[in-house]
N, C-alpha and C positions, 0 to 999 in steps of 0.2 A: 436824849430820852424823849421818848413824842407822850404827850399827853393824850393823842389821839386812840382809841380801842383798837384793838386789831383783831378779827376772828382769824384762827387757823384752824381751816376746814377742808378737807374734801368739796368738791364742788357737784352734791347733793343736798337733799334735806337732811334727812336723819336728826344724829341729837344738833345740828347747828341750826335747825329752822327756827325754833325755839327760843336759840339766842340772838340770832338775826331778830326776831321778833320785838325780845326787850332792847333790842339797842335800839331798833325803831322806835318804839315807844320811850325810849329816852329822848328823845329827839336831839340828840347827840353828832357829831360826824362819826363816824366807824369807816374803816376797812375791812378786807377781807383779802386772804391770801390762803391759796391753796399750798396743798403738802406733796411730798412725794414718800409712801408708804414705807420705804426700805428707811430712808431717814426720819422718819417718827418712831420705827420699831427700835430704833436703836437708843431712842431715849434721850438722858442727859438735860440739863437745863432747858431747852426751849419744848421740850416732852417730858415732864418730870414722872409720868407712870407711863410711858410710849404708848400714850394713845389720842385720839384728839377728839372731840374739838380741845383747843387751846384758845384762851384768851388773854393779850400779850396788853397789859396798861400801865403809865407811869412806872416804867423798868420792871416790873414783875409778869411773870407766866404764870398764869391760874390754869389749871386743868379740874377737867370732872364737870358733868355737864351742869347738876344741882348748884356748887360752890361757885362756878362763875356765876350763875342766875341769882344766885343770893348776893354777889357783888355786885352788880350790877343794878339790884336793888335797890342795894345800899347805897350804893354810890350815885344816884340817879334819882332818887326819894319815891322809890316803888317797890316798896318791901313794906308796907303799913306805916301808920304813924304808933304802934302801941306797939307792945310785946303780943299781947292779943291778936290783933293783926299779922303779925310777923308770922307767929306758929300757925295761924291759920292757912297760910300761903306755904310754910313748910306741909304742914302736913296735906295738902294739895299737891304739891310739889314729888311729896315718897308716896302719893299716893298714884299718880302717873308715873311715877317709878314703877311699882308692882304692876300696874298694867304693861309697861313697855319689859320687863324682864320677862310675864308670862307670850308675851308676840313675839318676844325673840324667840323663842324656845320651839315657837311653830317657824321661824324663818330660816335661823339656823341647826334647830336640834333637829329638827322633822323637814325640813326641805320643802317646805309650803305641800305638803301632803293634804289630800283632802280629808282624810279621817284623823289628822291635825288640827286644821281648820277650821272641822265640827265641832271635835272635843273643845276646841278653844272660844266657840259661840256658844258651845251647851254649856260652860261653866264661867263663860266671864262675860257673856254679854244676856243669854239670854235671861229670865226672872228666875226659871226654875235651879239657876246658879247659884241663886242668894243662899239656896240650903245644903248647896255641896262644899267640900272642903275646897276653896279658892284663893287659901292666900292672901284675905283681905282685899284680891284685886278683882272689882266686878265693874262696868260701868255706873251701875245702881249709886253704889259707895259713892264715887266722883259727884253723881246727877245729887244725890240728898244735900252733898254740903255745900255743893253751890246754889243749890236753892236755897240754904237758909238765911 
């Protein structure tokens, strides 16, 4: 059993850049190994909901891109020192959540359409968003609470 992190990833960004990111910032060693697609759909322990990224550490498979980054937290001492801190980085955390499910929606639901595209700046990026229904997910939201 390797103590060493493993990401399994597709070998793009997507949701793995992210956790490349905090393993970096763990300043940990890490691997990375790429998948082959027909073998993650099919699930099973090293895919427990067949999808990836997966992160493989001290015998265990984490999947879901959120709960590996909260392990990785934890496990690493970058998740706050308070309960306070902790929710603050969660709720940072679901809140690039909502933005990255409303960009799926123009990648995959709408085919990067450009009347996707707009709808998708006119209500989650640009100001005049803040007063339309958006799902909580606007850049504004992200921009306030990291400013405070």
């Amino acid at each position: 059993m390797s103590t060493t992190p493993k990401l399994v990833y597709f070998g793009l960004r997507g949701r793995g850049d992210v956790i490349r990111m905090a393993l970096e910032q763990s300043d940990s060693e890490w691997t990375e190994e790429g998948i082959d697609y027909a073998v993650m759909k099919q699930g099973g322990p090293n895919f427990p909901f067949a999808q990836a990224p997966c992160l493989e550490h001290n015998g265990m498979v984490i999947s879901q891109t959120d709960a590996i980054l909260r392990y990785i937290g934890r496990e690493w001492g970058l998740y706050g020192e308070t309960n306070v801190e902790s929710t603050q980085i969660d709720m940072l955390l679901l809140g690039v959540e909502s933005m990255r499910g409303e960009y799926l929606k123009v990648c995959y639901g709408a085919s990067f359409s450009e009347e996707a595209k707009k709808a998708y700046t006119a209500t989650h990026v640009e100001a005049a968003g803040l007063s339309l229904r958006n799902n909580g997910a606007h850049f504004q939201y992200l921009e306030d609470v990291l400013g405070e």
